[in-house]
Legacy VTK file of the C-alpha trace (Angstrom):
# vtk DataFile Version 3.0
C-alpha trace
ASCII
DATASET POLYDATA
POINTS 225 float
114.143 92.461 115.276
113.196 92.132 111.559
110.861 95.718 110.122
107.872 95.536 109.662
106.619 95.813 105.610
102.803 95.641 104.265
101.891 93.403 101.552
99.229 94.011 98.906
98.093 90.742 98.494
95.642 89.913 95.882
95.764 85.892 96.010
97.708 85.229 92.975
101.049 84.115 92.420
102.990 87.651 91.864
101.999 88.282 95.257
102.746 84.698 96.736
105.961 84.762 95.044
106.642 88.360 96.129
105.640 87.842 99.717
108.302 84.988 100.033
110.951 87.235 98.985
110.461 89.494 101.509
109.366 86.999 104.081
113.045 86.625 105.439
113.834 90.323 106.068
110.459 91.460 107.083
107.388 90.509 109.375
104.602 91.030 107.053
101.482 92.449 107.084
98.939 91.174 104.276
96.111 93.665 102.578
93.645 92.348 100.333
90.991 94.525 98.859
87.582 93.543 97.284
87.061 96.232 95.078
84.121 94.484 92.421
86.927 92.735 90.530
84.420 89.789 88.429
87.215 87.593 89.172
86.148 86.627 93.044
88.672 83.849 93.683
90.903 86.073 94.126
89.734 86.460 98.159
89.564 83.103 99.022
93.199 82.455 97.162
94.339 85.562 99.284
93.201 83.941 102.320
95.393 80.609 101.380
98.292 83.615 100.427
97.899 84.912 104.066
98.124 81.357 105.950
101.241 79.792 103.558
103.418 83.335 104.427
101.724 83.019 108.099
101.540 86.788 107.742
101.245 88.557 111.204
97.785 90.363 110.169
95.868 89.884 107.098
93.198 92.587 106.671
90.706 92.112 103.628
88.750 95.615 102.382
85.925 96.206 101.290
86.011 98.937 98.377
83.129 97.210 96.082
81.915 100.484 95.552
84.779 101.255 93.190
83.121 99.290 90.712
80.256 101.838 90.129
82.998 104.125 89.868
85.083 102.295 87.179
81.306 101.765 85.545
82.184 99.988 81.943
86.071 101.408 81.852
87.460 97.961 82.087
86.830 94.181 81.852
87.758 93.473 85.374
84.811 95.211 86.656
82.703 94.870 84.026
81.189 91.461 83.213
78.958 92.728 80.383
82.411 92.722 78.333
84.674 89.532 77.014
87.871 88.929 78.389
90.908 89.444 75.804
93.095 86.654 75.301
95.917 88.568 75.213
96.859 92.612 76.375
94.579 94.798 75.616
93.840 98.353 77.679
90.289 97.303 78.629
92.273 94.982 81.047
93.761 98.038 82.969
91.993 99.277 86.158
92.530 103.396 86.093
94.791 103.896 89.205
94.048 100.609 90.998
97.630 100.352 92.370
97.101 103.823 93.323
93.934 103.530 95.785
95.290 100.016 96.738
98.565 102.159 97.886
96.821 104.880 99.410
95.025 102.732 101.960
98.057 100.331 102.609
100.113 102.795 103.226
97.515 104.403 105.882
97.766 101.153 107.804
101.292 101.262 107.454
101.917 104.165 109.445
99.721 103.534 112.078
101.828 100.024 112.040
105.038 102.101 111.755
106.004 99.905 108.855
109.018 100.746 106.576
107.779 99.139 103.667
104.605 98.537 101.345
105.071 96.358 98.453
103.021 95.072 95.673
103.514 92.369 93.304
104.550 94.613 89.798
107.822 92.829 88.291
109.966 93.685 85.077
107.455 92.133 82.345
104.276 94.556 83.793
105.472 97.196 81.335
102.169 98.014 80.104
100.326 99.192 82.965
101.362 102.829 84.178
100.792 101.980 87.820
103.240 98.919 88.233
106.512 101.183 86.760
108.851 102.309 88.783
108.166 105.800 87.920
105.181 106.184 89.582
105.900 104.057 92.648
108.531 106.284 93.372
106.340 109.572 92.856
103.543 108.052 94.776
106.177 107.046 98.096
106.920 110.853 97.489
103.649 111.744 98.053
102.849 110.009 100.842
106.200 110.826 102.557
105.314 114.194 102.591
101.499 113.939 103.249
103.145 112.279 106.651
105.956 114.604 106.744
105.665 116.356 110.487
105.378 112.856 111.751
107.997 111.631 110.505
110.153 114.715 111.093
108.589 114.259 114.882
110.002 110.501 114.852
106.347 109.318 115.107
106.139 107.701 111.485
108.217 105.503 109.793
109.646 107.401 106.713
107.733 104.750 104.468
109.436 103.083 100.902
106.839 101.836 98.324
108.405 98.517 96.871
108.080 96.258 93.753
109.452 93.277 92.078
110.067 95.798 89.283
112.053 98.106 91.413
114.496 95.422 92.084
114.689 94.417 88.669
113.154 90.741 89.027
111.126 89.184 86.491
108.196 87.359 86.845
110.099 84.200 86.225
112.733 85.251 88.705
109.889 85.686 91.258
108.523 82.032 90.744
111.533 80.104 90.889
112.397 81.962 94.234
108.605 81.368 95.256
108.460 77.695 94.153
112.245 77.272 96.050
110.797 78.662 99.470
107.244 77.159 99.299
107.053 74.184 97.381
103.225 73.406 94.994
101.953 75.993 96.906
102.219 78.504 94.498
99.830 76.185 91.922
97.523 76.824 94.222
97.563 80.355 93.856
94.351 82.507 91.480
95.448 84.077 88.533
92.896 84.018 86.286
90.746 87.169 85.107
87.651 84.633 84.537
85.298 83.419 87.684
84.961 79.705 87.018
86.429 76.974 88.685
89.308 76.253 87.408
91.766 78.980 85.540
90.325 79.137 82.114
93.754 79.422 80.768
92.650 81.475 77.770
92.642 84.884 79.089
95.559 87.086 79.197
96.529 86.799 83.111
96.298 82.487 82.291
98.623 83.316 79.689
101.279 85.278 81.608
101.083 82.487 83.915
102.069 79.804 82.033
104.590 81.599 80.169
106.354 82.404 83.440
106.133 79.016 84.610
108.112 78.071 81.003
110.389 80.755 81.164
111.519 79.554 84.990
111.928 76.101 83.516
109.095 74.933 85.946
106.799 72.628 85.584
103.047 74.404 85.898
100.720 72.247 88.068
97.906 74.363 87.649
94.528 72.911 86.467
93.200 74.877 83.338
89.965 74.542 81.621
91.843 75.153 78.233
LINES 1 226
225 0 1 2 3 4 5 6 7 8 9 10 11 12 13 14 15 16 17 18 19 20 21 22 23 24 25 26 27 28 29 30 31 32 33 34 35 36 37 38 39 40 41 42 43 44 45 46 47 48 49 50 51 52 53 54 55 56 57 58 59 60 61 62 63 64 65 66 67 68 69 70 71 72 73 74 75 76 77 78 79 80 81 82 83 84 85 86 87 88 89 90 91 92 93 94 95 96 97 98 99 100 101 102 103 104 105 106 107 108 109 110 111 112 113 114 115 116 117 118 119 120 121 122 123 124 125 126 127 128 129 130 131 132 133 134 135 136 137 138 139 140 141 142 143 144 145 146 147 148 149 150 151 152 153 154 155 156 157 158 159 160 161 162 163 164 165 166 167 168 169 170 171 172 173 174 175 176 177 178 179 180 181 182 183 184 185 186 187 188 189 190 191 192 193 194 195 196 197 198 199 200 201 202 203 204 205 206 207 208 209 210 211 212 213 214 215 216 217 218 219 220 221 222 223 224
């Protein structure tokens, strides 16, 4: 009988990609959250995400009032402000991997899960929540906020995974994604923007296509630019 692990899923292809690597040693539970992110494609993408890894419970949250709490911090929340075309700190959300975390992990001990994973891999260097340093502090923490369970043999002692951890790449992570699942992962929502297609000018577009170059595929995607 294969463990069970919880996904943060957001809809785009780090999580597609990162779901189908741990598809064949887990039965996976999806999370999505809807936290005011300008960039609303993301749930319906999440939903495709959910039904291409034929997760065995996808669970989408509602946390929209974190964007009155982010106010005009960051570009992601805040549509007032331009999207940069390449990195730029306005693109970080302050701790979003950590509330994300929080409440999968929650569900994952009620599930008695061994693992929660999100999509951070080797070239997410620049935001402080997707190293490995604090994904192992966090697992810490929630280890021992869950402690007498576990001790009990209630709770699953509980590992907080990444791409990153396991020293893959984002390339690495779409070659194995476009292996297992085919053009599926074109159809996946990267973009920071909310239009129809991916703009392709902002910096998530960006990271996109260079990945797709760097893993010597061929990017499908439909761009606006």
């Amino acid at each position: 009988m294969k463990k069970k692990a919880v996904a943060i899923l957001s809809g785009g292809l780090d999580s597609l990609c990162m779901g189908a690597y741990l598809k064949p040693k887990f039965d996976l539970y999806g999370i999505t959250f809807s936290y005011g992110q300008r960039a609303s494609s993301e749930i319906s993408s999440a939903k495709f995400v959910a039904k291409v890894l034929k997760l065995k419970q996808h669970k989408i949250i509602d946390i929209g009032f974190m964007k009155t709490l982010y106010g005009e911090s960051n570009v992601l929340t805040n549509t007032k402000k331009s999207l940069p075309e390449k990195f730029d700190y306005s693109i970080v959300v302050p701790i979003r991997n950590g509330v994300f975390l929080s409440i999968a992990t929650a569900w994952a001990f009620t599930l008695n899960a061994s693992l929660v994973a999100y999509g951070a891999h080797t070239d997410d260097t620049k935001y402080p929540d997707c190293r490995p340093a604090f994904s192992r502090k966090i697992e810490s923490a929630f280890n021992q906020g869950e402690i007498d369970g576990i001790r009990l043999g209630i709770r699953n002692k509980v590992k907080v995974w990444t791409p990153f951890s396991e020293g893959l790449s984002k390339s690495t992570l779409i070659k194995n994604g476009y292996e297992a699942l085919g053009d599926d992962i074109f159809k996946t929502w990267s973009c920071y923007s909310n239009t129809k297609l991916h703009c392709g000018k902002c910096e998530s577009c960006r990271n996109r296509k260079a990945g797709f170059k760097k893993a010597g595929i061929k990017d499908k995607t439909k761009y606006l630019n």
